[in-house]
C-alpha positions as a Markdown table, in Angstrom:
| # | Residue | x | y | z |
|---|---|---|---|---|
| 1 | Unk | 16.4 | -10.9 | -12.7 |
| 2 | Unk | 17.2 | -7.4 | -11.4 |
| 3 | Unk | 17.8 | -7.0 | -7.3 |
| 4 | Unk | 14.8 | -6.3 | -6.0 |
| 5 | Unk | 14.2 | -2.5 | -4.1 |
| 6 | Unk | 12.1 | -0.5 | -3.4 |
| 7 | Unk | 11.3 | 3.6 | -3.3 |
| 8 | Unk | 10.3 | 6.1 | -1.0 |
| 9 | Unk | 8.8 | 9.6 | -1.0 |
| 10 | Unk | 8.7 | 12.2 | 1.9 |
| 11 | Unk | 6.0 | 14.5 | 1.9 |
| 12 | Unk | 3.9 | 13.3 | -1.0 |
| 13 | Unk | 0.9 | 14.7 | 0.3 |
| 14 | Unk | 0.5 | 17.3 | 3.1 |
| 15 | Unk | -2.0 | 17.2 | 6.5 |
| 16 | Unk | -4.6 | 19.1 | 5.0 |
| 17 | Unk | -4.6 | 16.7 | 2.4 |
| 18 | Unk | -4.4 | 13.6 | 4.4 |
| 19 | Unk | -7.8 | 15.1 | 6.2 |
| 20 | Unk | -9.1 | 16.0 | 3.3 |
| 21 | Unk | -8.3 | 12.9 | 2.4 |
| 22 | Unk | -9.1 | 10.1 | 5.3 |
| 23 | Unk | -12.7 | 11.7 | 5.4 |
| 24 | Unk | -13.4 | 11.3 | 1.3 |
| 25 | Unk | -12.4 | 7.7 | 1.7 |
| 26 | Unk | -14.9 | 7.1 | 4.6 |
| 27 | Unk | -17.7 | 9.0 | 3.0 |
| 28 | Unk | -17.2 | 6.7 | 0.2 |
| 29 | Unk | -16.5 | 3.0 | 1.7 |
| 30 | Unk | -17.3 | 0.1 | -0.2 |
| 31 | Unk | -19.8 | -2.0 | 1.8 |
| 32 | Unk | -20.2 | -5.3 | 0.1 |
| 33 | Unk | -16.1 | -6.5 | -0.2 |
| 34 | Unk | -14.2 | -8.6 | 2.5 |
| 35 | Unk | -10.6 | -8.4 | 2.8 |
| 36 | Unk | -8.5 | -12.0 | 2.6 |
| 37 | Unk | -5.4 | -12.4 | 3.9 |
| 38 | Unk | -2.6 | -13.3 | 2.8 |
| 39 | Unk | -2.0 | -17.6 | 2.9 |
| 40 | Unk | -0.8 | -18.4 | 6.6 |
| 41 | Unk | -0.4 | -14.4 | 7.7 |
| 42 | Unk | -1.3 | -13.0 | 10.4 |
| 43 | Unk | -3.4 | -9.8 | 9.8 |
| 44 | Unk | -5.1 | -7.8 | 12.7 |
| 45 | Unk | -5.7 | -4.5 | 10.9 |
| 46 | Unk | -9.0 | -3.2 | 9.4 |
| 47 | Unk | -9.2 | -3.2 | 5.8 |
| 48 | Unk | -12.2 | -1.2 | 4.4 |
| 49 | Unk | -12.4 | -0.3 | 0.7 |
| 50 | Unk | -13.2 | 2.6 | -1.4 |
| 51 | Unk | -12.8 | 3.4 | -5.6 |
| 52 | Unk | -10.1 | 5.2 | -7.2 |
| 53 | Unk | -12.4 | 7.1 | -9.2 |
| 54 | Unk | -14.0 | 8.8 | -5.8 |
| 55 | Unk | -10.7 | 9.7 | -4.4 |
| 56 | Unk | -8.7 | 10.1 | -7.8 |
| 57 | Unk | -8.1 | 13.8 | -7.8 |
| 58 | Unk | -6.3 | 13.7 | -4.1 |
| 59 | Unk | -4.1 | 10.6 | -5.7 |
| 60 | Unk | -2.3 | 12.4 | -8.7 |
| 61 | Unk | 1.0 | 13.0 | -6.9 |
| 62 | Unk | 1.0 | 9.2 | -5.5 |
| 63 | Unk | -0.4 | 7.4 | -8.8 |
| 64 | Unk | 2.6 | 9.3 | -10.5 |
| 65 | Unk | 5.4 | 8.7 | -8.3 |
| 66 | Unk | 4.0 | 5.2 | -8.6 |
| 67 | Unk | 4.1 | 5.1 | -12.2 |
| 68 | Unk | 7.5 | 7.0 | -12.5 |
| 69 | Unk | 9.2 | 4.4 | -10.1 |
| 70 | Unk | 7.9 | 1.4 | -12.2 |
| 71 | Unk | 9.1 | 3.0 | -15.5 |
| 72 | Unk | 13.1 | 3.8 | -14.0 |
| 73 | Unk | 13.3 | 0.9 | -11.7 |
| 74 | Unk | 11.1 | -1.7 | -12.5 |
| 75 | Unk | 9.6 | -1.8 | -15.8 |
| 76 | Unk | 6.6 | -3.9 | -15.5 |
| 77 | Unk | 4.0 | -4.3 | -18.2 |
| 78 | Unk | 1.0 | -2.3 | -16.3 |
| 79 | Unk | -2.3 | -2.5 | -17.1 |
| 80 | Unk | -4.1 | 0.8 | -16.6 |
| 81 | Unk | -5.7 | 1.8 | -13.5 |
| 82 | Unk | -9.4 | 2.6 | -14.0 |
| 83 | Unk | -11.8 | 4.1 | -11.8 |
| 84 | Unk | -13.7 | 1.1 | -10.7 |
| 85 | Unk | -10.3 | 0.1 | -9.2 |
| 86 | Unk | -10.7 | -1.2 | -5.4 |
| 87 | Unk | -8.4 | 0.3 | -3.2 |
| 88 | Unk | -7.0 | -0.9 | -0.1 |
| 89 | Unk | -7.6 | 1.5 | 3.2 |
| 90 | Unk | -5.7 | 0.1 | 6.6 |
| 91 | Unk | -6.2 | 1.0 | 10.0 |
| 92 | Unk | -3.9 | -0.5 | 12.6 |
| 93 | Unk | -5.1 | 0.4 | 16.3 |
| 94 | Unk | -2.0 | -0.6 | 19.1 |
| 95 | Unk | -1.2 | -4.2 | 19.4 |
| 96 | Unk | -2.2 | -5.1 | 15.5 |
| 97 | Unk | 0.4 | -6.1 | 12.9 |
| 98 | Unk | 0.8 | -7.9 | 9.9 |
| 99 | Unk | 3.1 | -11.0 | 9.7 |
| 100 | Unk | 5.2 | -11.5 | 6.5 |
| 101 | Unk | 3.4 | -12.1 | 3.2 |
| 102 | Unk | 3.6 | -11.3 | -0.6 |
| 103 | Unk | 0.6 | -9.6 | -2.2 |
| 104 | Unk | -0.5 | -11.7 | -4.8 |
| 105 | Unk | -3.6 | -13.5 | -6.0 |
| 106 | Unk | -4.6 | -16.6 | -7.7 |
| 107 | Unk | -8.1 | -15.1 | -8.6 |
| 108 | Unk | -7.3 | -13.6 | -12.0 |
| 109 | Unk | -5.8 | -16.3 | -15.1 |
| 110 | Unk | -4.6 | -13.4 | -17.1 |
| 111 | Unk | -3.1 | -10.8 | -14.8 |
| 112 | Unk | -0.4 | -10.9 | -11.3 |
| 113 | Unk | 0.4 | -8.1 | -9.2 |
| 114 | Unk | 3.3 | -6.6 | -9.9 |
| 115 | Unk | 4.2 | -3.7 | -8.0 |
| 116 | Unk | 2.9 | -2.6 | -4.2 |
| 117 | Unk | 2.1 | 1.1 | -3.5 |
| 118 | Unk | 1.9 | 2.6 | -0.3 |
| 119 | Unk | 0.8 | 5.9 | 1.0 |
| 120 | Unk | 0.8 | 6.9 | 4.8 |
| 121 | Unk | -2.5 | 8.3 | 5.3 |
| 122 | Unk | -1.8 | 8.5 | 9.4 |
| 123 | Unk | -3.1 | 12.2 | 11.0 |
| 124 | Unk | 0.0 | 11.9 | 13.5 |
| 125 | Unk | 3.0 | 9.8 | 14.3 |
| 126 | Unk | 2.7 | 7.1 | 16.0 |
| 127 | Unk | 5.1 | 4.4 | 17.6 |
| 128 | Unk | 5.7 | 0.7 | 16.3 |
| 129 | Unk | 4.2 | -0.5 | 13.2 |
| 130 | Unk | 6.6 | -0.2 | 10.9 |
| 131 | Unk | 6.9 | -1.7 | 7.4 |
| 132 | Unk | 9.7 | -4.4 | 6.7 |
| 133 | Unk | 11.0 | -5.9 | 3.7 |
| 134 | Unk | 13.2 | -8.8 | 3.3 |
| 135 | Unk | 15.9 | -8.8 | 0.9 |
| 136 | Unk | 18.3 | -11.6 | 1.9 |
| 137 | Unk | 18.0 | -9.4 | 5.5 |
| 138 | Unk | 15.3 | -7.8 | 7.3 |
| 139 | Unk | 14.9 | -4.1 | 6.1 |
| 140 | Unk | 13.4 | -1.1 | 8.3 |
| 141 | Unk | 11.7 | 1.1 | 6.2 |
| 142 | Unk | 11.7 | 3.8 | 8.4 |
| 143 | Unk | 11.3 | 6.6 | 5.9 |
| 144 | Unk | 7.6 | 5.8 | 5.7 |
| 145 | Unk | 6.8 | 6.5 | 9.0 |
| 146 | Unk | 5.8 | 9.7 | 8.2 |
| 147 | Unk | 2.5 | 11.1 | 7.2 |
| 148 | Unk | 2.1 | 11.4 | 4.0 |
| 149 | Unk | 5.3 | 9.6 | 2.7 |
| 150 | Unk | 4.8 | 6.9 | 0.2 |
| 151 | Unk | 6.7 | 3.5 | -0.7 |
| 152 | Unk | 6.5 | 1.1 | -3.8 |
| 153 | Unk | 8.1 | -2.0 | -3.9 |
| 154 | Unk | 7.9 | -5.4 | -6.5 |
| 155 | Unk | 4.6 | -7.3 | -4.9 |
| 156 | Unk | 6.6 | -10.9 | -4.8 |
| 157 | Unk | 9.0 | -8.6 | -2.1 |
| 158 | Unk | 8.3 | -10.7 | 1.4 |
| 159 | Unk | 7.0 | -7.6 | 4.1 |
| 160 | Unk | 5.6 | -7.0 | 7.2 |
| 161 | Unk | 4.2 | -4.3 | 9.5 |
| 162 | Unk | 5.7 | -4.8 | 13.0 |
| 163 | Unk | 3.0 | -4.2 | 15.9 |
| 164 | Unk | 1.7 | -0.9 | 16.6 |
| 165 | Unk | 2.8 | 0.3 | 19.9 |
| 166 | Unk | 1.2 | 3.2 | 20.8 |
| 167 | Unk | -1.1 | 5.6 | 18.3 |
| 168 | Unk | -3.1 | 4.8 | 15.0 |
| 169 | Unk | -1.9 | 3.9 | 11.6 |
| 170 | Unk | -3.5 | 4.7 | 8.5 |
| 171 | Unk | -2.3 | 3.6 | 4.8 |
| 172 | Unk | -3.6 | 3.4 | 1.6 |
| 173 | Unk | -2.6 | 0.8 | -0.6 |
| 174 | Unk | -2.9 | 0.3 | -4.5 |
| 175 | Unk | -1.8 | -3.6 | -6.1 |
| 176 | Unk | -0.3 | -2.5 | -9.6 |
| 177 | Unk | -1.4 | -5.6 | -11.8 |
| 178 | Unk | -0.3 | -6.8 | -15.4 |
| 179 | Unk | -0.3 | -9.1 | -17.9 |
| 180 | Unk | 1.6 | -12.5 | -16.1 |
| 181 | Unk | 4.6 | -13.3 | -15.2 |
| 182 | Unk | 6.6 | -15.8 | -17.8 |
């Protein structure tokens, strides 16, 4: 098995785009779906819901910095994303966090999440919140702090989001899936 890591991007998308962006995915929430939790987490944030296919065309940079990181990094059998995919929008308001947790799912008997993407959708900086991985020690991923940055890491990678101090923060978060493990 291959050390686990994971990848960043600065500057993926700009703050026109993340406007252009934020208010797409709230013109076209997903009202019937309820967000679970990872086993024994604690989660505080708002998780609402929207299709890749309604927000596709703002997602090409991200969905291919995605898909390039899994090919030279990873290279995890991928099933293709469709637009009926649901996709994952967080809001974390001060005080809210995330304890750690893997993303997985026991729902599916053919498929496992394989790799998490995530793209910082916040409209200004903010203080606290940030994303940790664990890999043996407790990793700051500082880097995507910024707006518009992204980060992709193996889903069976333990992580957290520290609470938000002061500010709003905003991601977007696609669940790579494929075939299962073996």
């Amino acid at each position: 098995m291959r050390e686990t890591t994971y990848s960043f991007a600065k500057n993926l998308i700009n703050k026109t785009q993340i406007n252009e962006l934020n208010k797409l995915i709230n013109e076209n929430l997903v009202d019937n779906k309820q967000d679970q939790k990872a086993t024994g987490a604690i989660k505080s944030s708002q998780v609402k819901f929207v299709r890749l296919g309604a927000i596709h065309k703002y997602l090409a940079p991200f969905i291919d910095f995605c898909i390039t990181v899994n090919n030279t990094k990873f290279g995890f059998d991928l099933h293709q994303l469709t637009s009926h995919k649901l996709i994952n929008f967080n809001t974390y308001k001060e005080g809210e966090e995330y304890s750690w947790h893997i993303d997985a799912s026991s729902q599916s008997p053919v498929s496992d999440i394989k790799l998490t993407c995530l793209l910082n959708l916040s409209e200004e900086n903010y203080d606290g919140g940030e994303l940790m991985l664990f890999k043996g020690k407790e990793i700051k991923c500082t880097e995507f702090n910024l707006p518009g940055s992204a980060v992709v890491f193996p889903s069976f990678t333990n992580h957290k989001v520290n609470k938000l101090k002061s500010g709003s923060r905003r991601t977007l978060a696609i669940w790579m899936s494929g075939p299962k493990f073996r």
